[in-house]
Each structure stands twice: as C-alpha cells, then as structure tokens.
N, C-alpha and C positions, 0 to 999 in steps of 0.2 A: 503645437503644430499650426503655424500660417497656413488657412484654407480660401483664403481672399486677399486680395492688393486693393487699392485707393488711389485712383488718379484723378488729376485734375488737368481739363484740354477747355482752357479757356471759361467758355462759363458753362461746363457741362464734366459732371462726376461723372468717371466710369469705375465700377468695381468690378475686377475680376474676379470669378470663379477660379481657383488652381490647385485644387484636389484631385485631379482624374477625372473620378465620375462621379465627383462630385456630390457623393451620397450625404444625407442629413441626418446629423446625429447631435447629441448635444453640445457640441463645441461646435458646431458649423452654426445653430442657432445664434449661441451666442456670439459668434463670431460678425455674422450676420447682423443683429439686433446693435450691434457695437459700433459697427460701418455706415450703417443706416441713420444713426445719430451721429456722426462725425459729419455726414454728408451736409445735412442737415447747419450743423454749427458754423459752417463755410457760409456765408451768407453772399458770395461771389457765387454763388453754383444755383442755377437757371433749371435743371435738368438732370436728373440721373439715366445712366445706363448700366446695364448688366449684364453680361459676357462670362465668355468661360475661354481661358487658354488650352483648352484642351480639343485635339483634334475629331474626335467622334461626339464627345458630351456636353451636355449643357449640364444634367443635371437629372441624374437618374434615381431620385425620390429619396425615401428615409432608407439608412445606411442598416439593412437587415444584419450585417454581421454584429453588428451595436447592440440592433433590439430584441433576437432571436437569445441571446444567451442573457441579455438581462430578464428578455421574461421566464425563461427557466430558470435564474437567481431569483426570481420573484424581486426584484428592485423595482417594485411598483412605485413610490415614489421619484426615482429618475426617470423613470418613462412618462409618469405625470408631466414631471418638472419640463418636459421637453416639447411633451402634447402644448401644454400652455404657451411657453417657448415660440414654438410656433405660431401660435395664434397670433403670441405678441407681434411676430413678425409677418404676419398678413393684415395684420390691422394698423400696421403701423404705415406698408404699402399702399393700402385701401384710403390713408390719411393722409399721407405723404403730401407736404405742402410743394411739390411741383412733379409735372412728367415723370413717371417713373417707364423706363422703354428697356423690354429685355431685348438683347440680341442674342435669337438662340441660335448658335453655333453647332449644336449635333443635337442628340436624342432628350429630349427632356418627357421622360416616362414619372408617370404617378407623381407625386409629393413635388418631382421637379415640374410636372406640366403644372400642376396645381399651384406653386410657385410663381408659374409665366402669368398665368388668372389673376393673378391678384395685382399685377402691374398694369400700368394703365395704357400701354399699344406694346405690340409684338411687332418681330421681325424675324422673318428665319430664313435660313438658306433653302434655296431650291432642288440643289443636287445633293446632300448631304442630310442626314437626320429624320428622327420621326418625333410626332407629338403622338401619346398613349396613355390610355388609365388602365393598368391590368389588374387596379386590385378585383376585379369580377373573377380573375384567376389565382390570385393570391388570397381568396377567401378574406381580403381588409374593406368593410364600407365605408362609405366616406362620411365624415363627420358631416350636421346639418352646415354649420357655417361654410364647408367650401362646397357644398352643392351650391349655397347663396352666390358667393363669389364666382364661381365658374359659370352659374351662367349669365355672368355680364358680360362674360368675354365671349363667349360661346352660343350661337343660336339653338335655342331648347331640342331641335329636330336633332342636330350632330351632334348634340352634348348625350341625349339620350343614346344615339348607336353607339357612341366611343363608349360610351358608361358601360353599357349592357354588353358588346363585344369584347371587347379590347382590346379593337383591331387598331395598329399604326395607320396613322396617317402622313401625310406629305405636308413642307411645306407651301407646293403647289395646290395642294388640294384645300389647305387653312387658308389660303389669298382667296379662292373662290366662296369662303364663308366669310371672307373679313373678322377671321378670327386674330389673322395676323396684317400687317398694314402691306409686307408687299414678301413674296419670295425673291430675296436676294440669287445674284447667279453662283455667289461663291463667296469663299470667306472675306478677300477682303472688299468687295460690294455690300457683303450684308453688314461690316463695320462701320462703310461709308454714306452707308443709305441711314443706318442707325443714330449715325452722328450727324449729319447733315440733319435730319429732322428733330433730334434735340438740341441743338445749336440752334434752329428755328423758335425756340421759346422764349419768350421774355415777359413771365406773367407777374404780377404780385403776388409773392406767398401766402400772402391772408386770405384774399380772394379766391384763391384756386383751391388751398384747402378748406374754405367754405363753400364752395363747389361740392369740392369730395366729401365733405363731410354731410351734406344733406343727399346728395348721389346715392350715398353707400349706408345711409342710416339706419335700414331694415338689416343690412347686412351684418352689418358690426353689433344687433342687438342677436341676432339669431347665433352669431359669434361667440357672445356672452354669454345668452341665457341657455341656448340650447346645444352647446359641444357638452358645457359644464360636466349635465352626468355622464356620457359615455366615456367623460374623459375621469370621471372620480372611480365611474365603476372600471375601469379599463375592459370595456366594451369595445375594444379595436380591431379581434379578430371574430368569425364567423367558421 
C-alpha cells in the first residue's frame, strides 16, 4: 500500500501524506525513511515540504490498530524494529541537509505532532485542525529523545501544559507561540504560504546540515543513548 507521493515544483520536494489519518506503523516508516532519501538524491531540490491530501488530517500518531494487537502477539521485535524506525526518521529530519517545512493541513495528534517537531518550521491552517499530545491520556510517555526535539520547536512553558493536559490547541494559538511560522486562512493559503517560503531557499547542503548537525547534537545523542532502553525493554506503556 502507497501511504505517500514525491513531487517535484521547481526546486522544492513536496511529499504527500495519502493514508487518511495517516497513522504510523511500520510501513509508513519505511515508506517515509525511503522518500526522505529519494528527496535527498535529487540534488535539484533546495527544500522539502510535507502535507497531507487529506481533508481533516495531517497525521494522527502511531496507527494503534497495528500496535495494540501486536503487543498482545507479543511481536516485540516488530515493535522494536519500528520504535528505531522512527527514530531513524527523526533523526534523519533533525539532519536533513536543507528546510524541512510541514504544512499541517488538519489534526496532527501525538506521534504526528511529534513528527511536525522534528521538522525545521511549521505551517498550519487557521480554521481547520488541532496540534495535541494525548499520550497523558493514553497512558504512553514520551521517549527522552522527543522530549529533546520538541522542545526546539515548542517553548518549555507550552510544551509542559500540552504535555501534562492534553488539551488541543489551534493553529492561531501555535503563531502566537511561534511554534508554527504563520496560521494560514485555509487550505489552499496554507499550501501557498508553505511553498512560497520554501521556494525562498537556496542554501548549500553542506553548510546547512552542518548547521543542523551542531544545532541538534545534544539531541541526536539523547536520541541514541537514551530512547535505547525503553525501547529494548518495551517500556512504552504506563
């Protein structure tokens, strides 16, 4: 099953999201992890973006119908393989030698907001969508490495209510924290607003990811060293 598209507009990747709700499971990883290096191998592409064809979702976190019956299979090794998986693919965001800019187009809850975190500016529509972490209610805490990463994107005061509530927010209310660059009016503004400002880049790939790579250094170690056990012991619910 195709859970993403690869376009090219000039000198700027867009990858669609086109799953629904776009839940995360291990073929969205790899799917993901696969597109991120094609991106990458286009040496014409200045900029990525991220989207979702879907009218409510961006991208509503790890796909529970997946993981709830493999961890009653006890398929602890695919659950691994997929925790890592992940990682691969935030650290490869965190690395990414140019702009990576989601445009979130509906709700991107848990795993998906955490997802927006690891890219380097946001965009989200104004009238449509929420950004939210519910695992405070789903009993899942968050590995150390995306506490790291969220809060580069997140200021520690909002990152702590969303964490500990798990209240939805706007994306009016994310422009007033500059968690996101601007709340678009509507879908296709927040397309236009998202491409326009990645079409604005034309940096050197080596340069910029040696940017991000000193940027984000603590981050990609707390990544490595410290998801490792919760992720051997499958420490993922509470």
């Amino acid at each position: 099953m195709t859970m993403m598209t690869l376009a090219t507009h000039n000198t700027v990747a867009v990858l669609t999201l086109t799953n629904g709700e776009n839940r995360q499971n291990p073929h969205f990883a790899h799917q993901l992890k696969q597109a991120l290096a094609e991106v990458v191998e286009n040496q014409n592409h200045k900029a990525l973006v991220i989207t979702s064809n879907d009218d409510k979702c961006w991208s509503l976190g790890i796909d529970t119908d997946w993981l709830l019956p493999a961890m009653q299979a006890k398929k602890a090794d695919e659950i691994r393989g997929f925790m890592y998986d992940m990682d691969d693919v935030f650290k490869t965001l965190l690395l990414f030698p140019m702009p990576v800019i989601a445009a979130i187009n509906g709700h991107a809850f848990g795993n998906g907001a955490i997802l927006a975190c690891a890219c380097d500016f946001r965009f989200m529509r104004g009238d449509r969508g929420f950004f939210c972490f519910p695992e405070v209610d789903l009993s899942i805490p968050f590995l150390p490495g995306m506490i790291a990463f969220v809060k580069k994107a997140i200021p520690y005061y909002r990152f702590n209510e969303m964490k500990l509530t798990g209240r939805r927010v706007s994306g009016s209310e994310l422009a007033i924290d500059h968690v996101i660059e601007k709340a678009s009016t509507d879908q296709d503004s927040l397309l236009a607003d998202a491409m326009a400002f990645a079409a604005a880049f034309d940096k050197k790939r080596a340069i910029f990811a040696e940017h991000k790579k000193r940027l984000h250094k603590e981050i990609i170690r707390v990544i490595d060293e410290e998801n490792k056990p919760f992720i051997d012991n499958l420490a993922l619910m509470v």
